[in-house]
FINURO-500827 format. One record per residue (C-alpha): y, x, z; chain. Coordinates in steps of 0.5 Angstrom, whole numbers. Layout:
# FINURO-500827
Y|X|Z|A;
...
END
This chain:
# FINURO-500827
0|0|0|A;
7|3|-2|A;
11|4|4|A;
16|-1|1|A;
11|-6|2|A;
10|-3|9|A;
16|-5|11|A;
18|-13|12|A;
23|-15|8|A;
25|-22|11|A;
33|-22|14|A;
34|-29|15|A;
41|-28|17|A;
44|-22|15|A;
46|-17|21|A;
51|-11|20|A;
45|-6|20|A;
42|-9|14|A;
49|-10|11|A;
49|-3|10|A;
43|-4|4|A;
44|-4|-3|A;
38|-8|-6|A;
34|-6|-12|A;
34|-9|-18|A;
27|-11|-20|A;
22|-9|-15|A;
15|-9|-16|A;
10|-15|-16|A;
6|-15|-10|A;
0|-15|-14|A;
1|-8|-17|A;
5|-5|-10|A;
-2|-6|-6|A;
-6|-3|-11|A;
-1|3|-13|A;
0|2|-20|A;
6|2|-24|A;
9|-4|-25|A;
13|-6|-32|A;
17|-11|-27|A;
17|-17|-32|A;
16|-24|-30|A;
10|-24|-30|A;
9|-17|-31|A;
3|-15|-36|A;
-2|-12|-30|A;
-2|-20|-28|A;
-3|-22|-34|A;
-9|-18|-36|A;
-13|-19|-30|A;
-11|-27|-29|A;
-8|-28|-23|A;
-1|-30|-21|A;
4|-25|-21|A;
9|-26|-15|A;
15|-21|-14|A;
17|-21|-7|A;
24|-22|-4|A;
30|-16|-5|A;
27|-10|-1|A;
33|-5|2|A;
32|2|0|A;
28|7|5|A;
34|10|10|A;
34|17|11|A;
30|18|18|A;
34|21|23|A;
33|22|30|A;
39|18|34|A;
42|20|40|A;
41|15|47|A;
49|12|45|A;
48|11|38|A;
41|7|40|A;
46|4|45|A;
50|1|40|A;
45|-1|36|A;
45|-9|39|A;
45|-15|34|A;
43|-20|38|A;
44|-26|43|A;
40|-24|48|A;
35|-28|51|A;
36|-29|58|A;
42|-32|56|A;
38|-37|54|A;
43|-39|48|A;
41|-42|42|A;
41|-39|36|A;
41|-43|30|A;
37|-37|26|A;
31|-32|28|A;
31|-25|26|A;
28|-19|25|A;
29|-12|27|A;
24|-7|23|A;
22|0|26|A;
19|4|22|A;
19|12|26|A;
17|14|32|A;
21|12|38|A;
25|16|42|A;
24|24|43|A;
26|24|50|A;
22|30|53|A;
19|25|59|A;
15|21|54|A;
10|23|49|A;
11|20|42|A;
9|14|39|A;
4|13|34|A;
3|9|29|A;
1|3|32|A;
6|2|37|A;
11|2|31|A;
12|-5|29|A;
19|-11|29|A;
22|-16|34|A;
23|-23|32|A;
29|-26|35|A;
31|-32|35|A;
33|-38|40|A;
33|-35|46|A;
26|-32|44|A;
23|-25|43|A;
16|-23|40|A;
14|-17|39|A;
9|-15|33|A;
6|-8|31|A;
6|-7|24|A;
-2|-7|22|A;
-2|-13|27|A;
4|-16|23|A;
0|-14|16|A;
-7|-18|18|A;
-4|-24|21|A;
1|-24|14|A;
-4|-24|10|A;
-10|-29|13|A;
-3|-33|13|A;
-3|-33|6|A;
-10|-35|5|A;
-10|-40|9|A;
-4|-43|5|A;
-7|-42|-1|A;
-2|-36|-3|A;
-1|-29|-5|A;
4|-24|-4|A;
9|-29|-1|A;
12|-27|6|A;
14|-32|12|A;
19|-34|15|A;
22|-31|21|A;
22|-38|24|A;
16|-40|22|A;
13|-34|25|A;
17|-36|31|A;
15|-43|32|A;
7|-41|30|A;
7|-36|36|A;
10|-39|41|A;
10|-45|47|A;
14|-50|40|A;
8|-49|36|A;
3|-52|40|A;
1|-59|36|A;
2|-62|43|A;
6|-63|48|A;
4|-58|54|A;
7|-64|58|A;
3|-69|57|A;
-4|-66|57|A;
-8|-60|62|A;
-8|-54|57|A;
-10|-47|58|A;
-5|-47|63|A;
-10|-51|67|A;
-14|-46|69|A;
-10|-41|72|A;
-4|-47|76|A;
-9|-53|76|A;
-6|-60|75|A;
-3|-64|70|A;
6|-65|69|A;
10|-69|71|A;
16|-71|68|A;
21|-69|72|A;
21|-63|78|A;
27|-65|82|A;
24|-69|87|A;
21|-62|90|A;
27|-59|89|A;
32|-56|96|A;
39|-60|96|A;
44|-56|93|A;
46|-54|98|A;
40|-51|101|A;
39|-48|93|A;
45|-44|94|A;
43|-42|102|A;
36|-39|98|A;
40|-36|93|A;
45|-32|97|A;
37|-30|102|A;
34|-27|95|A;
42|-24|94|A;
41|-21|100|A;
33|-19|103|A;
29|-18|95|A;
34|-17|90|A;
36|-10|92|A;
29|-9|92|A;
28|-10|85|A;
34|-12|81|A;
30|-16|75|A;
35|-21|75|A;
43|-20|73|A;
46|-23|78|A;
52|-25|77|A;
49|-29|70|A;
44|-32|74|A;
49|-34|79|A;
53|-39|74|A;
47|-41|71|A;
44|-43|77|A;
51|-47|79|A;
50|-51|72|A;
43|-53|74|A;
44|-56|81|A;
48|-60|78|A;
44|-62|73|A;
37|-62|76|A;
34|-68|71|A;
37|-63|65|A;
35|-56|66|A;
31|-53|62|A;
23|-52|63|A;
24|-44|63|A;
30|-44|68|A;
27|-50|72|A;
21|-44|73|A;
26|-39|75|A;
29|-44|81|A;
23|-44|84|A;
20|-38|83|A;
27|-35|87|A;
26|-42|93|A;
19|-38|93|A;
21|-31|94|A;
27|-32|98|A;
22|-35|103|A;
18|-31|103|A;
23|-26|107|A;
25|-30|112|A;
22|-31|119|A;
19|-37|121|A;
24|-39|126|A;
30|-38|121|A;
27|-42|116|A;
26|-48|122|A;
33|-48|124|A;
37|-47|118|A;
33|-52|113|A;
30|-56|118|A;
23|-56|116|A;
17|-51|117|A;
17|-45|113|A;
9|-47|110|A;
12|-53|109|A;
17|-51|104|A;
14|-45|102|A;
7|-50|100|A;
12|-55|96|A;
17|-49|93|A;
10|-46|90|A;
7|-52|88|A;
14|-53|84|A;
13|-46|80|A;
6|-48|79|A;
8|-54|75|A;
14|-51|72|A;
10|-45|70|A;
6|-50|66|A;
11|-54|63|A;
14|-48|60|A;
7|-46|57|A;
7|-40|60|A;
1|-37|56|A;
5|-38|50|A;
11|-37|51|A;
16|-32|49|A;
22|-33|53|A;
24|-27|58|A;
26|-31|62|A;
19|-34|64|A;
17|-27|66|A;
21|-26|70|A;
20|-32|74|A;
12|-30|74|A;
15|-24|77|A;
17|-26|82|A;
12|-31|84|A;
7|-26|84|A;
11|-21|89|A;
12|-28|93|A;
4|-29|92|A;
3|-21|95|A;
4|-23|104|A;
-2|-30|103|A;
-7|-28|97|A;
-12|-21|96|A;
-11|-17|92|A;
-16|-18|87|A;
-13|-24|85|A;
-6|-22|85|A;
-9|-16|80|A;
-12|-21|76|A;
-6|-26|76|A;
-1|-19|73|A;
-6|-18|67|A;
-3|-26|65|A;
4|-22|66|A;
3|-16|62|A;
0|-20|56|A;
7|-24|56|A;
11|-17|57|A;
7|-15|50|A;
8|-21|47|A;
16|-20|48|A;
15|-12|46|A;
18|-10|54|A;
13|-4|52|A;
19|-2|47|A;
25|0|49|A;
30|-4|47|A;
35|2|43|A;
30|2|39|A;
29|-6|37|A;
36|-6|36|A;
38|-10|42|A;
44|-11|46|A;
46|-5|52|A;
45|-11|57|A;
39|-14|54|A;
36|-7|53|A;
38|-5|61|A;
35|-12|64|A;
28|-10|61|A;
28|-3|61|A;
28|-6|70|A;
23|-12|69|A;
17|-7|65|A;
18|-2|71|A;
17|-7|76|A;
12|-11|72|A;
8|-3|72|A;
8|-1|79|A;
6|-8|81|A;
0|-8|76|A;
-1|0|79|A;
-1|-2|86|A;
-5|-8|86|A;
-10|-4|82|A;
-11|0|87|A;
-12|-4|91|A;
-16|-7|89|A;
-21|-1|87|A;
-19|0|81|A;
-15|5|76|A;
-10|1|72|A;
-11|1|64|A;
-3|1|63|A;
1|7|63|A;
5|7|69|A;
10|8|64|A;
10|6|56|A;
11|13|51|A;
19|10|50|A;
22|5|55|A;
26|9|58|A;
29|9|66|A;
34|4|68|A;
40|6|69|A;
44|9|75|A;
50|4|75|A;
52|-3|78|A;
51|-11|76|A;
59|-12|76|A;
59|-6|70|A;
54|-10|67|A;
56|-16|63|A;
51|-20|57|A;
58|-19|52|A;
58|-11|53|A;
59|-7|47|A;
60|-1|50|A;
56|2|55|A;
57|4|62|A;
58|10|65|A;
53|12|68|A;
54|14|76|A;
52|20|79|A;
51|19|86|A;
49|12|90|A;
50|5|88|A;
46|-2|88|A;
40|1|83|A;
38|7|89|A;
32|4|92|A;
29|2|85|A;
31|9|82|A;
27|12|87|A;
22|9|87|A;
23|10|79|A;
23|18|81|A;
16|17|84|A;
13|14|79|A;
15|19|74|A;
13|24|79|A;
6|21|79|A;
6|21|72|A;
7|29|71|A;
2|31|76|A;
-3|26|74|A;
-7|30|69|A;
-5|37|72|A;
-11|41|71|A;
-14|38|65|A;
-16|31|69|A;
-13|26|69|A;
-14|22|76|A;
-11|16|77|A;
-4|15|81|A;
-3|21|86|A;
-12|22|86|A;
-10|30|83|A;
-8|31|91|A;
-16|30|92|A;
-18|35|86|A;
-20|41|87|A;
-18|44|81|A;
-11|45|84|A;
-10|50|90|A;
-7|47|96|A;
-1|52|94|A;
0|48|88|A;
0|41|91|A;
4|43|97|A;
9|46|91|A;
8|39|87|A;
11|35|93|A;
16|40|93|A;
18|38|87|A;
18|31|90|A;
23|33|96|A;
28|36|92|A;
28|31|87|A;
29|26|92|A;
34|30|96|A;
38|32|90|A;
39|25|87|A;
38|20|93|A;
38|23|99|A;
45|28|100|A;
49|20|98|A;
45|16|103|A;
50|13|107|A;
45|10|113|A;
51|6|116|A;
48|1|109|A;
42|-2|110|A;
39|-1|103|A;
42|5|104|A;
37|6|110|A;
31|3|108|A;
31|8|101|A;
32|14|105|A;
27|12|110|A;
22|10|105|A;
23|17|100|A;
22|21|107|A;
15|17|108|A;
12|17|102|A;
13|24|101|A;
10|25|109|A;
5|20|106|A;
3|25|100|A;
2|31|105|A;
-3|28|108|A;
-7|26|101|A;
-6|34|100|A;
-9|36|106|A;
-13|30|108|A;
-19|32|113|A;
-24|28|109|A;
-24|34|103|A;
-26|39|109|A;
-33|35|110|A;
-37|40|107|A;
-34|47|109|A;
-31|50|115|A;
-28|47|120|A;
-21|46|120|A;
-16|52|122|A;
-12|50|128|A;
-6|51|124|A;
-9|46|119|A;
-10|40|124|A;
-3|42|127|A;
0|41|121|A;
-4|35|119|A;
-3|32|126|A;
4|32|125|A;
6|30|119|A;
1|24|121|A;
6|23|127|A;
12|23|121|A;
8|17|118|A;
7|13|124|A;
15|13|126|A;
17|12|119|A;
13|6|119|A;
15|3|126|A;
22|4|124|A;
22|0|119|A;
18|-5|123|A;
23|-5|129|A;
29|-3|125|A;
35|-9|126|A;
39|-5|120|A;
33|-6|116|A;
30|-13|118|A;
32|-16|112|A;
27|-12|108|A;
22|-12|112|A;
18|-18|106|A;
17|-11|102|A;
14|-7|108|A;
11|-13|113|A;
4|-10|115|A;
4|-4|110|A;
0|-1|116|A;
-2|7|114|A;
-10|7|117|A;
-12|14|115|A;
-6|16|119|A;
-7|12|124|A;
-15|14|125|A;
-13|21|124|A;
-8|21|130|A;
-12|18|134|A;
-18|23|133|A;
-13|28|135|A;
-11|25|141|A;
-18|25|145|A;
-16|34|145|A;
-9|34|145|A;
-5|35|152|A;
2|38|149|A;
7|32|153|A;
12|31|147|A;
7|30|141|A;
2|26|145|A;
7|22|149|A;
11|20|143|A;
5|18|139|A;
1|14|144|A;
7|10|144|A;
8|9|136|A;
1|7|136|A;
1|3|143|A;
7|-1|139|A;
3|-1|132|A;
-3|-4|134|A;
0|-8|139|A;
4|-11|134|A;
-2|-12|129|A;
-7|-15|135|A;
-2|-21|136|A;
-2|-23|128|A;
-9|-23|128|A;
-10|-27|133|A;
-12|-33|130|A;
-16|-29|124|A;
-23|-27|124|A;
-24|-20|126|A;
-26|-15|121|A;
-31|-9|122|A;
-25|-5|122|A;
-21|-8|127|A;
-28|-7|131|A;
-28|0|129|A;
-21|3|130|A;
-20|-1|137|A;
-27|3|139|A;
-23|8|136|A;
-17|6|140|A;
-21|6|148|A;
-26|13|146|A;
-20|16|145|A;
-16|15|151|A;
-21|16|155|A;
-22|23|152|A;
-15|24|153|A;
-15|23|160|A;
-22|27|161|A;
-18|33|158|A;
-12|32|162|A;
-15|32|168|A;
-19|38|166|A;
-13|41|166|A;
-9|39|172|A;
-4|35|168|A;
-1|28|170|A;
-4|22|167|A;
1|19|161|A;
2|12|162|A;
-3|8|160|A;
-1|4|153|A;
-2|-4|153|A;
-6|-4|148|A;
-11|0|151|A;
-11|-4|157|A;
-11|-11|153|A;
-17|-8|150|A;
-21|-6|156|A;
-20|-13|160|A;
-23|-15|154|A;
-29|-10|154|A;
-30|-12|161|A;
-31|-19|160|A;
-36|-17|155|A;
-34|-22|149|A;
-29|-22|145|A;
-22|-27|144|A;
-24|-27|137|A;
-31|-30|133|A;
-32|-23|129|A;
-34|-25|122|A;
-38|-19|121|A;
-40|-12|125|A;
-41|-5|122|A;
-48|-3|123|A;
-51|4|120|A;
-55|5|115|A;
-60|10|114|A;
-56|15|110|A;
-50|14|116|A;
-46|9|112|A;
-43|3|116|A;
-44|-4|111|A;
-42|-10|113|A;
-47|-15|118|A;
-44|-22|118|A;
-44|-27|123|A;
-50|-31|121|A;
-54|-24|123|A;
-52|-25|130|A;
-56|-28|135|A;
-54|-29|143|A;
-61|-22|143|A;
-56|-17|139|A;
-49|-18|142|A;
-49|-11|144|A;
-49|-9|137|A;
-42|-11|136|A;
-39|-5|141|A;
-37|1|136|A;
-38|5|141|A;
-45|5|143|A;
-47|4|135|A;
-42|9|131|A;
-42|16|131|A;
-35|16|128|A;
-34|23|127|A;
-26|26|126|A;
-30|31|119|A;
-33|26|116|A;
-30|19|113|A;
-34|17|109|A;
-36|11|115|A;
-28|10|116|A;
-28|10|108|A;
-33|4|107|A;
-30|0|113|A;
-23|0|110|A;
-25|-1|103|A;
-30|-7|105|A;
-24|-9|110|A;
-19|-9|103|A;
-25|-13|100|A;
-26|-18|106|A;
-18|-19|108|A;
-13|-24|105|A;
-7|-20|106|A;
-6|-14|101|A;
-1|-11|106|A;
-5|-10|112|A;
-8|-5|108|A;
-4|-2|103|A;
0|4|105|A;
4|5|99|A;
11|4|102|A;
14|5|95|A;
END
């Protein structure tokens, strides 16, 4: 095939960059350019008529441009239409070819041929096809239709591939949808609607507590859209509708209990219940499997962060591959410079394909699994370092970028992880997955410890030096960028790499000790921190175990007065913490183990300062909640099940059907596992089961970033 019919030539309206092309006079037929044969170009051209077939002539093909590498500012420059968060309706779609490689930036590899493809825009909608993909549906199309050579339309490509092409309507029968959000649609959502008053009320919490946590919405756009739809709730359309309830969800989410009570007069639940079950309708209504308006996945997004506090994280790991589908459907894998999209369209999708990316990573992780999407795509570029107010969907220029703190910190930073993470991944010819290269032992403890500096000093140099800590973004960011890198220390030098050689240096153990100490209080202080409470959603019971276990193994030896001290005291409040929210669920093996864990290890600790003749601390709460209960010889909570060994010394899970009034004893961890501080695979299988078993994704989750 000619590379002049490789390209799309269809233009239903004309932009200034296909203003620039002078059209050919006679093209090719169709026929003769896919068989790459001379054309004599007359109407019909002989080769047609020898071979009997009709000769069809496409419509006028601009000349091939001259490929030249452009920099970040002319692709800046390069947008040419309306964007479709705006919801505007354009009364045409268009088309936007790419035919080179995207962009050159050093961090990206470069894309290949199958990933260069075109974006169809059109009435606030925006799919994306790569080229072959484009050819072979172009061409079944034609088949179907009996004819040969003739492109479709844009909008007809449009309506066909998106929630208007159904043959019915998606609010009158269950779909696909169906199976994912149940249920049938009613006519109108308003009844679950809040007030308006209390819609503007949950607006100004989602301002506060989640957006500048994830800044996938404009704020001030949304603003004002928000103010016209509450009051016209019976007019809204069915993709915004969406938005609504996914931010009553989120806003939710992040409140206390209480504060739900006394401000909207309803239990949290309750609202909660209701604003979910007004996203799931929505979703439906907005045919969210089909669908090829942004603004759908953003809501689906946030729904998603909303889900993470009350569902496992199989599901909600599921649920995002639904979301990466829709993000290539609308092409948020490509950077939008290179679609020809606006500065402010191409901004806003740059932050929603990195939020959607490290959501889908994580949960994986969770879940057990690598993720099949690259943290990153090979040319979406980062977001940029600047604020919502020097943003506007009207912008012809772009803004400048700043060099110090603004509103986008905590997402850079997080930005700056990943990337990180994306370079060391594959250091030493392997790729592992996430931070999994600490564990390798193709790299030296050197490299390691060097690779986290580099994490430091980035996090240092670009975040860390503007933190004014008086801010609570500002706090929560540095915060969080100083346990994360605690928290890759430890992978480096976790104890479970040293199970088969020789035992660990006390230098090591101290080093290792203390980092363990850093993570802790990093935690606890995001649990306890007022300045920081309204973030608390993001890091509710993201408790850090492995720290936790390591540091209450060490504790059975340890007598130094400071560390020990100030660590009885992180784990006292942690556990104690954690023990009251559990305190109407069903007890994990886990939680079996690490509460013997918990009273072996304050006992040896009081043995060994005894031994040495030094007065006893003061005993923690938690140990002595434990102990009364241990006395009466049964437990607060029904167990659903307890760790047992196997024959090769590995726990699996004994469900509460196995226990009988003869084998109680068999729950005390104490008398059953020989919970050894050098070898963890016991305490690896009991957090994995406990990641399988438990509801909450982040009781377990330790990644804070």
């Amino acid at each position: 095939m000619t590379d002049s019919n490789d390209r799309l030539a269809v233009v239903v309206q004309q932009s200034p960059m296909t203003a620039e092309y002078q059209t050919p006079k006679n093209p090719s037929c169709v026929v003769c350019a896919r068989r790459k044969v001379r054309c004599d170009r007359n109407d019909p051209c002989s080769a047609c008529i020898k071979r009997g077939i009709e000769c069809v002539f496409p419509t006028h093909i601009p000349p091939r441009r001259r490929k030249r590498q452009r920099s970040e500012e002319d692709r800046r420059h390069s947008g040419f239409y309306q964007s479709p968060i705006r919801q505007d309706n354009a009364a045409s779609a268009r088309i936007r070819n790419i035919d080179h490689p995207a962009t050159t930036h050093n961090a990206f590899p470069s894309a290949s041929r199958a990933e260069q493809g075109m974006l169809l825009t059109g009435d606030g909608k925006s799919v994306y096809l790569d080229r072959l993909s484009y050819l072979g549906m172009n061409n079944d199309t034609q088949m179907a239709n009996g004819v040969r050579g003739e492109l479709p339309r844009a909008e007809d490509v449009l309506r066909d591939m998106s929630d208007n092409g159904s043959n019915h309507s998606v609010q009158e029968v269950d779909d696909e949808t169906s199976l994912i959000l149940g249920g049938a649609v009613k006519k109108s959502l308003s009844e679950l609607h809040p007030s308006p008053l209390h819609i503007f009320k949950l607006w100004q919490t989602f301002l506060e507590n989640v957006n500048p946590l994830i800044k996938i919405l404009h704020g001030p756009t949304v603003q004002q859209q928000l103010l016209e739809a509450t009051g016209s709730l019976e007019t809204v359309s069915k993709e915004f509708e969406a938005l609504m309830f996914s931010i009553y969800c989120i806003a939710l989410v992040s409140l206390k209990a209480d504060d739900v009570q006394n401000t909207y007069g309803e239990s949290k639940a309750v609202l909660l219940s209701r604003s979910r079950r007004g996203a799931r309708l929505a979703f439906t209504k907005a045919g969210i499997l089909r669908t090829s308006k942004p603004v759908v996945l953003q809501a689906y997004v946030l729904y998603l962060l909303s889900l993470r506090a009350s569902s496992d994280s199989q599901s909600i790991w599921s649920l995002c591959g639904v979301a990466m589908r829709m993000a290539q459907r609308i092409g948020l894998h490509r950077d939008g410079s290179e679609l020809g999209l606006t500065i402010f369209e191409t901004e806003m999708r740059r932050r929603l394909w990195r939020q959607l990316s490290i959501l889908d990573v994580t949960t994986a992780q969770s879940s057990g699994i690598t993720s099949q999407f690259p943290y990153f795509s090979v040319d979406v570029l980062p977001p940029s370092n600047i604020n919502d107010s020097e943003l506007d969907p009207r912008m012809t220029d772009p803004p400048r970028e700043h060099h110090g703190a603004t509103e986008m910190m905590f997402v850079l930073a997080r930005n700056e992880y990943g990337e990180w993470m994306r370079r060391w991944s594959k250091a030493g010819g392997e790729s592992h997955g996430g931070r999994g290269f600490l564990a390798s032992s193709l790299l030296s403890p050197e490299a390691k410890d060097e690779a986290i500096n580099e994490l430091n000093r980035a996090f240092e140099t670009k975040f860390l030096q503007y933190c004014d800590k008086s801010i609570p973004l500002h706090y929560m960011s540095a915060r969080l960028m100083q346990t994360v890198v605690c928290q890759m220390r430890f992978s480096a030098h976790h104890p479970r790499q040293y199970v088969e050689k020789d035992p660990v240096s006390l230098a090591e153990r101290d080093f290792v000790f203390s980092t363990c100490v850093q993570i802790l209080e990093g935690f606890e202080d995001c649990q306890s921190n007022e300045i920081i409470e309204r973030y608390l959603w993001h890091v509710d019971n993201h408790i850090p175990w492995d720290a936790l276990i390591y540091t209450l193994y060490e504790l059975r030896t340890r007598s130094d007065e400071e560390e020990t001290k100030r660590s009885w005291v992180l784990i006292d409040r942690i556990y104690s913490r954690h023990y009251d929210q559990m305190r109407n669920r069903p007890k994990t093996p886990l939680h079996i183990a690490v509460q013997g864990l918990i009273l072996k290890a304050w006992k040896s600790h009081s043995e060994e300062r005894t031994r040495r003749n030094r007065s006893m601390l003061p005993r923690p709460h938690i140990v002595s909640v434990l102990s009364e209960r241990s006395e009466r010889g049964t437990s607060s909570h029904q167990p659903r099940s307890e760790p047992s060994v196997s024959e090769s010394g590995t726990p699996r899970g004994r469900t509460t059907q196995d226990i009988t009034p003869g084998n109680v004893g068999m729950l005390d961890p104490l008398n059953n596992l020989d919970l050894s501080p050098l070898d963890w695979s016991q305490w690896d299988d009991l957090l994995e089961n406990f990641q399988l078993e438990f509801t909450n994704n982040e009781l377990f989750s330790t990644d804070a970033l």
